[in-house]
C-alpha positions as CSV (number, residue, x, y, z in Angstrom):
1,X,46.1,79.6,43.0
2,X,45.2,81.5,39.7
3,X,42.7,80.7,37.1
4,X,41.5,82.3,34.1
5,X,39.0,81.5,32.1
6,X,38.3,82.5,28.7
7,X,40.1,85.9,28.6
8,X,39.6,87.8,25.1
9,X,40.8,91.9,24.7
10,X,40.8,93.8,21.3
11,X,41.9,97.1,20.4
12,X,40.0,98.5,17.8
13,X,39.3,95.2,15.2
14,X,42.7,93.8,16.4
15,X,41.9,90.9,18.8
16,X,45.2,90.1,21.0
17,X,43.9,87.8,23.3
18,X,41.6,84.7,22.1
19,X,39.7,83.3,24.9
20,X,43.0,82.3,27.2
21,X,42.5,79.3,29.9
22,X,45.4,79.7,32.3
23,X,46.3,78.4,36.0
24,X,49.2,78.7,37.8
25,X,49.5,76.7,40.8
26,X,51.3,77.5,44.3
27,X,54.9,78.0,44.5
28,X,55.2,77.5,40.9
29,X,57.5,79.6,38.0
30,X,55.7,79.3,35.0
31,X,57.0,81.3,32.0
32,X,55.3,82.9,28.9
33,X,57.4,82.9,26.0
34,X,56.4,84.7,22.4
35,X,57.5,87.0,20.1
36,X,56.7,90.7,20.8
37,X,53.2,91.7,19.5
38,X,51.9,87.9,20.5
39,X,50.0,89.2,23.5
40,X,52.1,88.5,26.2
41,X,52.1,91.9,28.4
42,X,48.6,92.5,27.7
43,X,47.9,89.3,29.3
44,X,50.2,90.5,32.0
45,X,48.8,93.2,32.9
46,X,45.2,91.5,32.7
47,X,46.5,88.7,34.6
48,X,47.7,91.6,37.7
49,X,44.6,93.6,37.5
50,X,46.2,96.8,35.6
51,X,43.9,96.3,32.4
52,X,40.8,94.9,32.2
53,X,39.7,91.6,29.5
54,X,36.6,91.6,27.1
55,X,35.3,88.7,28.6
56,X,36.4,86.0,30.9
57,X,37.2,85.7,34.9
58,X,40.9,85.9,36.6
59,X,40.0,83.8,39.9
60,X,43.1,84.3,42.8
61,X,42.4,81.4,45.5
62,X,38.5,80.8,43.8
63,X,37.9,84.8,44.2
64,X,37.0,86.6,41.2
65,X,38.3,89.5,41.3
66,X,36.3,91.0,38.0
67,X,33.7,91.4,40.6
68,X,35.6,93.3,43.3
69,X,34.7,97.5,42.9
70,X,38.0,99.7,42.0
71,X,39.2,100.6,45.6
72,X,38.9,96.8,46.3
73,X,40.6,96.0,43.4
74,X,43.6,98.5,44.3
75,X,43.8,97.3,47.8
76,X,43.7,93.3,46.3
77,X,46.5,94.4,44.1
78,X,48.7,96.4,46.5
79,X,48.2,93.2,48.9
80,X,48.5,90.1,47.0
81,X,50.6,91.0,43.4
82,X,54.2,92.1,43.1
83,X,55.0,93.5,39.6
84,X,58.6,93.8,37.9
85,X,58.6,95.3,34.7
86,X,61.4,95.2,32.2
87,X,61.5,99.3,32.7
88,X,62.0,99.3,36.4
89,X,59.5,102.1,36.2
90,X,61.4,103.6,40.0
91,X,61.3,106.9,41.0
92,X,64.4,109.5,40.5
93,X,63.6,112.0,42.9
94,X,63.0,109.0,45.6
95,X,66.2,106.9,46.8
96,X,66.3,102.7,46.5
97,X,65.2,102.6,50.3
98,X,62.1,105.1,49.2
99,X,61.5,103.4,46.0
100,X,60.9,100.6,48.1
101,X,59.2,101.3,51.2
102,X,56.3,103.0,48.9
103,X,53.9,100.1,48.6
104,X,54.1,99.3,52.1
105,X,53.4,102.8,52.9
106,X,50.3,102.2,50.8
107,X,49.0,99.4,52.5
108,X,49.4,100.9,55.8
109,X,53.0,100.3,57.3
110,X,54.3,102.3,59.4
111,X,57.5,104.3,58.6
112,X,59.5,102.0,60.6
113,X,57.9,99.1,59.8
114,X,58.4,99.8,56.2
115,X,62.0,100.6,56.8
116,X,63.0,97.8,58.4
117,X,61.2,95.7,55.8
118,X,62.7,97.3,52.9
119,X,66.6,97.3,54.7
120,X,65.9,93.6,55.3
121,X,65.5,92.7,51.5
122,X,67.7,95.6,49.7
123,X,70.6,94.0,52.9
124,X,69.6,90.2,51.0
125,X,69.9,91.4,47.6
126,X,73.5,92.9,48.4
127,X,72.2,96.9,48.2
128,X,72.7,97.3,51.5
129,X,75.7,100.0,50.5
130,X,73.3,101.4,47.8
131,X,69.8,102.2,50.0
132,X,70.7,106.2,50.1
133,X,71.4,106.3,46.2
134,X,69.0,107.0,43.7
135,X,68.1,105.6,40.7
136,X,70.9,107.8,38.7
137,X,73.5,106.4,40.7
138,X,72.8,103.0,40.3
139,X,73.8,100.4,37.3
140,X,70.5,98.8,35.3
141,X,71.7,95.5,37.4
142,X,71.1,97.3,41.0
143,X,68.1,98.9,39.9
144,X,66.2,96.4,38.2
145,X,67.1,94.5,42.2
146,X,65.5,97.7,43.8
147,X,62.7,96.7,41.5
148,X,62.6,93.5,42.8
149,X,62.7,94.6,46.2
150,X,59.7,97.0,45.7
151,X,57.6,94.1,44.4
152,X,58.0,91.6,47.5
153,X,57.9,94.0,50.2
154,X,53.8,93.0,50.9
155,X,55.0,89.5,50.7
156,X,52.4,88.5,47.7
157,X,51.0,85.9,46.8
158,X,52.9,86.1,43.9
159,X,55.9,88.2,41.3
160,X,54.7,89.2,37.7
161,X,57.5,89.4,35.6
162,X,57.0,91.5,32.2
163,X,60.7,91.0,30.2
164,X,62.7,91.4,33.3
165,X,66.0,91.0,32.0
166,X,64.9,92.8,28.6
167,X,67.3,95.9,29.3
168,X,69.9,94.0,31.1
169,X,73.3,92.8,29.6
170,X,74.3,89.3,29.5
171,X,76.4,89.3,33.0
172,X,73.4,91.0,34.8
173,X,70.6,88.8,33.1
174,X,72.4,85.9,34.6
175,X,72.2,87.3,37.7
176,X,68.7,88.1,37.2
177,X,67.9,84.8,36.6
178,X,70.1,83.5,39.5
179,X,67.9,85.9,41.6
180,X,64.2,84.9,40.9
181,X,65.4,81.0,41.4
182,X,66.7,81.9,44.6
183,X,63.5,84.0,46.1
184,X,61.4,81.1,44.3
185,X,63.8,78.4,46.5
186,X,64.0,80.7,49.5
187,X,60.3,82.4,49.8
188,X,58.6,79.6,47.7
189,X,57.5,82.7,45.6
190,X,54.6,81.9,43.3
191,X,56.2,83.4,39.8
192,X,55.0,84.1,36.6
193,X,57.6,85.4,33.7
194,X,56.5,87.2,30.3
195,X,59.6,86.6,28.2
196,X,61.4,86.5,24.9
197,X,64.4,85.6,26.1
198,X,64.9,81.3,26.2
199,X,67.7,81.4,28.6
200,X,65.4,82.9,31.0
201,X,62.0,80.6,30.0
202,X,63.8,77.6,30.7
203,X,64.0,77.9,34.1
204,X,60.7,78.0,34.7
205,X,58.7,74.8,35.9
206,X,56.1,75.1,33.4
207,X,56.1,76.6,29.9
208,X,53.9,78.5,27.5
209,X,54.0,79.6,24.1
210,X,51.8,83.0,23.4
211,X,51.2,82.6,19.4
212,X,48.0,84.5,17.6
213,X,46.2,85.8,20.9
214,X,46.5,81.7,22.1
215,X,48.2,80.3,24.5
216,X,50.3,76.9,24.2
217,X,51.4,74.5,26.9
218,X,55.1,74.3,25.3
């Protein structure tokens, strides 16, 4: 379902990525374990169209998507990729229901339609008492879920994970974890993980090891 082929970026004369071959097949988790500074998120946020390589293609379903123009590109990514990032990056002046609805707003829902949508999954990931909070209000458990709502409301094709339980205690991380098996088992949610943290790697199906801008089949 995703390829790349022979991603490189530098910044400055530091090269971070070293010509990275990657797939990622349908329905699967596949994790990307390092240390920080190995190149993980950069290949992250190559690998959802925020940042753009050196060289090399990032094919979704055999379509490059180097090639598509910007507003294309925007649309491709609002459409087809769900992002969770370790910061869960929501808005304060906007409640979870809000936070929520605004990517289907952007691809053209309705209010309504959005609304139900977003009630349907906060209701599944037991917010459904939270929806009229804000961020302030909630724990870093419930927001990092509102997160996680936010990124599946377009139903993509599939959930970026950038260190998703990284600012989480122990008793939410395991939750975390609990969560993504479940939408994986439920959805059959295509899922990839940038992680430092082994209890969360090892529950992916497929593992990799980011080490000097490479990447390892581990």
């Amino acid at each position: 379902m995703i390829l790349t082929k022979g991603i490189t970026k530098s910044y400055g004369s530091l090269q971070v990525l070293k010509g990275i071959d990657f797939q990622v097949d349908k329905g699967d988790i596949v994790s990307i374990f390092g240390a920080s500074g190995a190149g993980k998120t950069t290949f992250l946020q190559i690998l959802g169209t925020l940042d753009d390589p050196d060289e090399g293609d990032i094919f979704y379903d055999k379509q490059n998507v180097r090639e598509l123009k910007e507003k294309q590109l925007s649309r491709f990514r609002n459409r087809h990729i769900g992002f969770v990032f370790q910061f869960h990056h929501l808005l304060p002046e906007f409640t979870a229901l809000e936070n929520v609805c605004i990517p289907a707003f952007i691809a053209g829902f309705s209010r309504r339609e959005a609304e139900q949508q977003a009630m349907e999954l906060l209701n599944d990931l037991n917010l459904a008492d939270r929806i009229h909070h804000k961020p302030a209000e909630l724990s870093g458990g419930e927001q990092q879920r509102v997160a996680v709502a936010r990124a599946l409301i377009n139903k993509p094709e599939v959930l970026l994970a950038d260190e998703p339980s990284g600012n989480l205690d122990s008793k939410n991380k395991k939750e975390l974890h609990e969560l993504l098996l479940r939408i994986h088992d439920e959805k059959e949610q295509t899922i990839v993980i940038v992680t430092h943290d082994k209890d969360l790697s090892v529950i992916a199906h497929r593992k990799f090891l980011m080490k000097d801008g490479k990447l390892y089949n581990d």
